[in-house]
VOROMAR-613854 format. One record per residue (C-alpha): residue number from 0; chain; y, x, z. Coordinates in steps of 0.001 Angstrom, whole numbers, padded with zeros to 6 digits. Layout:
<kolti><num>NUM</num><cadena>A</cadena><Y>Y</Y><X>X</X><Z>Z</Z></kolti>
...
//
This chain:
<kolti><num>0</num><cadena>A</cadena><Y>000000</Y><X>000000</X><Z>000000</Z></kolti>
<kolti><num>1</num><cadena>A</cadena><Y>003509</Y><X>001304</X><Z>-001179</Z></kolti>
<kolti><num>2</num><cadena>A</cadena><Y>006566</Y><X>001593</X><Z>002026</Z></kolti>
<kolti><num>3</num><cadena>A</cadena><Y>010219</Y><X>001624</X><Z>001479</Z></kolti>
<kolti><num>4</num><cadena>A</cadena><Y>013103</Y><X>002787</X><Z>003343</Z></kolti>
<kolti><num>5</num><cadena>A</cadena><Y>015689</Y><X>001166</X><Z>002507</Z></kolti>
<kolti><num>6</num><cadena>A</cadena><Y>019431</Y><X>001547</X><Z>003969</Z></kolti>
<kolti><num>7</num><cadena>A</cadena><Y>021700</Y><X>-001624</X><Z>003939</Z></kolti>
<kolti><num>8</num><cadena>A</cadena><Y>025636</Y><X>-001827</X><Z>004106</Z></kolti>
<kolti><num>9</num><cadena>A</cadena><Y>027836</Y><X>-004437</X><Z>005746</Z></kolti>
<kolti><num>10</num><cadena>A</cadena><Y>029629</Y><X>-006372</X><Z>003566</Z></kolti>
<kolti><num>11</num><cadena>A</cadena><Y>031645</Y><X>-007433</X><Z>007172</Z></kolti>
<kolti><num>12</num><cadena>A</cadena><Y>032111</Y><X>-003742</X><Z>008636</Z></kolti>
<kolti><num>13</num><cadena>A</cadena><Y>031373</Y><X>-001305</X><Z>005501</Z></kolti>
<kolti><num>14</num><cadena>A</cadena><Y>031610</Y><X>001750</X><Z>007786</Z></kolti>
<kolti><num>15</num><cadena>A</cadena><Y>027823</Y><X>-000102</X><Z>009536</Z></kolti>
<kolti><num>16</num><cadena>A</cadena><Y>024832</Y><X>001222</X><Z>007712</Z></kolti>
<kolti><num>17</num><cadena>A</cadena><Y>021043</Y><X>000079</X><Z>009019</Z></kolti>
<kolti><num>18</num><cadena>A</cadena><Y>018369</Y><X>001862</X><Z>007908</Z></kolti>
<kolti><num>19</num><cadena>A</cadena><Y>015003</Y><X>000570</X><Z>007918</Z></kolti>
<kolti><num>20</num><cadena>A</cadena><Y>011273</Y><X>000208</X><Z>006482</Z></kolti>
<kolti><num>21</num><cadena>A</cadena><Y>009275</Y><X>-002499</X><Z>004665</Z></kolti>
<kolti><num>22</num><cadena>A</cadena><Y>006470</Y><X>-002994</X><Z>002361</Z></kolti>
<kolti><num>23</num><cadena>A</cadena><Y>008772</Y><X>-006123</X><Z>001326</Z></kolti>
<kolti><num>24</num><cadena>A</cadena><Y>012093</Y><X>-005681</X><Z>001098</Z></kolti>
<kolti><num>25</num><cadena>A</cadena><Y>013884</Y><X>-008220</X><Z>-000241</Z></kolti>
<kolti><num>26</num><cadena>A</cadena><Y>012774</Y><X>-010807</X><Z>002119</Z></kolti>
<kolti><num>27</num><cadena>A</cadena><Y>013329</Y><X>-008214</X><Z>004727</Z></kolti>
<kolti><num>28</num><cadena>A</cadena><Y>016398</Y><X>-008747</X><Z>003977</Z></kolti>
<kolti><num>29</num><cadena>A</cadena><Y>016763</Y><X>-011892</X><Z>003839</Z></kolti>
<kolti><num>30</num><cadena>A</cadena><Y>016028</Y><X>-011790</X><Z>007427</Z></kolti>
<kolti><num>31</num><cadena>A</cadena><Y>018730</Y><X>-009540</X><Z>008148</Z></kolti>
<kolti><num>32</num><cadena>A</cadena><Y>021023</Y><X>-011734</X><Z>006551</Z></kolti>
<kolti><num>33</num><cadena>A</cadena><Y>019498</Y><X>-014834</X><Z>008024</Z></kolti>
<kolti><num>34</num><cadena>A</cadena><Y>018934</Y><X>-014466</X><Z>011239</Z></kolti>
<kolti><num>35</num><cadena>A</cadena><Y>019614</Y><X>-010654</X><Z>011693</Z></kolti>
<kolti><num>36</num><cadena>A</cadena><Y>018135</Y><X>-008314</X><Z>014575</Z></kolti>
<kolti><num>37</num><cadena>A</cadena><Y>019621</Y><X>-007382</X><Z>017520</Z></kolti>
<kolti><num>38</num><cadena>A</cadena><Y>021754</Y><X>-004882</X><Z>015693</Z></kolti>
<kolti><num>39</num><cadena>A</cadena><Y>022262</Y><X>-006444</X><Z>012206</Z></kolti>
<kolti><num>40</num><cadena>A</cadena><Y>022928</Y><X>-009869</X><Z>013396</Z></kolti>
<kolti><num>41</num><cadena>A</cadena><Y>026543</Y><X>-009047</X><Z>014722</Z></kolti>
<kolti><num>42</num><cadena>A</cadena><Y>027561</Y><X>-007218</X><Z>011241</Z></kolti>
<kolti><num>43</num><cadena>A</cadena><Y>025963</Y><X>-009844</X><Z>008337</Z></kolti>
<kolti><num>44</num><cadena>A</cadena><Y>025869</Y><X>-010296</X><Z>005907</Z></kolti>
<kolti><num>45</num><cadena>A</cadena><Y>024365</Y><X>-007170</X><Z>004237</Z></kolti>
<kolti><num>46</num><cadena>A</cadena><Y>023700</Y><X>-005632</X><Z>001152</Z></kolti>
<kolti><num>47</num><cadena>A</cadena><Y>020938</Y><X>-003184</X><Z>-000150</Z></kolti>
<kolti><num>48</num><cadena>A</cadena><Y>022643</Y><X>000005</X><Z>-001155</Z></kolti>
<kolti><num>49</num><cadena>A</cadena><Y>019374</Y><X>002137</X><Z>-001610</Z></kolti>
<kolti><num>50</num><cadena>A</cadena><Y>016411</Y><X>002030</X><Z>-001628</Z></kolti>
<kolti><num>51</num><cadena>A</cadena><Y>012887</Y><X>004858</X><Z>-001884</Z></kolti>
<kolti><num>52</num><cadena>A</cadena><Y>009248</Y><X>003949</X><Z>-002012</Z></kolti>
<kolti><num>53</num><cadena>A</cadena><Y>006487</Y><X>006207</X><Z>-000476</Z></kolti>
<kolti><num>54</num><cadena>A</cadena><Y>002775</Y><X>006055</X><Z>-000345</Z></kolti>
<kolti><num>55</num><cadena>A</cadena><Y>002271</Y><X>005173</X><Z>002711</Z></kolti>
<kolti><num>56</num><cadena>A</cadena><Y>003621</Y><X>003814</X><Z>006011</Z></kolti>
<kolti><num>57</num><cadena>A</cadena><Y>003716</Y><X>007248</X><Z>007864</Z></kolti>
<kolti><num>58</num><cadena>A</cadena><Y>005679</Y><X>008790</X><Z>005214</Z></kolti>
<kolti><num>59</num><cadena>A</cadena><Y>007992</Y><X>006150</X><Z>005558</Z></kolti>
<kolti><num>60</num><cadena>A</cadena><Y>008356</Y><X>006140</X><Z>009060</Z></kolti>
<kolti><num>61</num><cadena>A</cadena><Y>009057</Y><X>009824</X><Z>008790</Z></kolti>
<kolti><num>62</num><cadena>A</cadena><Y>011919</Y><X>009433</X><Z>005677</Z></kolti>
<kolti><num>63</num><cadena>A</cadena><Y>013935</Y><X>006986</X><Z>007953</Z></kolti>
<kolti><num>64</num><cadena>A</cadena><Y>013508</Y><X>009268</X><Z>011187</Z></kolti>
<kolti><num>65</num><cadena>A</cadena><Y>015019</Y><X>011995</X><Z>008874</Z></kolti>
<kolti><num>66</num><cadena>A</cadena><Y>017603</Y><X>009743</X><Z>007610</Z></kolti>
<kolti><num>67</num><cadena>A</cadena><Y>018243</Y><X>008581</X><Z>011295</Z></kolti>
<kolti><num>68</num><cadena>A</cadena><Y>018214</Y><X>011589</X><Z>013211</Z></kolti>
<kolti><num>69</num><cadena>A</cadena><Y>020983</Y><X>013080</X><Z>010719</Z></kolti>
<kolti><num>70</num><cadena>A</cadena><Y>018667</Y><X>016194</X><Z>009829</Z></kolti>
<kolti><num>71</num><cadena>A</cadena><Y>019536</Y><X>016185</X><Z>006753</Z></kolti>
<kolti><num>72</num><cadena>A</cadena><Y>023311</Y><X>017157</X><Z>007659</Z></kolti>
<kolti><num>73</num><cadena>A</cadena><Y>024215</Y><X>021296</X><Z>006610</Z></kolti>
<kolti><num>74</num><cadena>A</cadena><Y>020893</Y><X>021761</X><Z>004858</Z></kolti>
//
């Protein structure tokens, strides 16, 4: 099965970015713009600004930790 991580922008607040994962992303969100998560609720609605698929759920949970964590920053 194929993961993605996919980083949404705020339409609301442009500076608030959420990065996440999903073998299904657009109803993912969908549910960000629905109903929203603790985090994304306060700044909908969003919109998908990017998006990478990776083999496998691991991988993917290891691209958004990088993308997270800010490790890619001076490399």
């Amino acid at each position: 099965m194929k993961y993605y991580v996919y980083i949404l922008r705020s339409r609301k607040n442009p500076a608030k970015t959420y990065i996440g994962i999903s073998d299904d992303v657009p109803t993912r969100v969908k549910k960000h713009n629905d109903s929203g998560t603790k985090y994304t609720a306060t700044h909908r609605s969003w919109e998908l600004v990017a998006i990478v698929g990776v083999p496998s759920k691991s991988h993917a949970a290891r691209l958004e930790k990088y993308f997270k964590t800010g490790s890619s920053q001076g490399r």
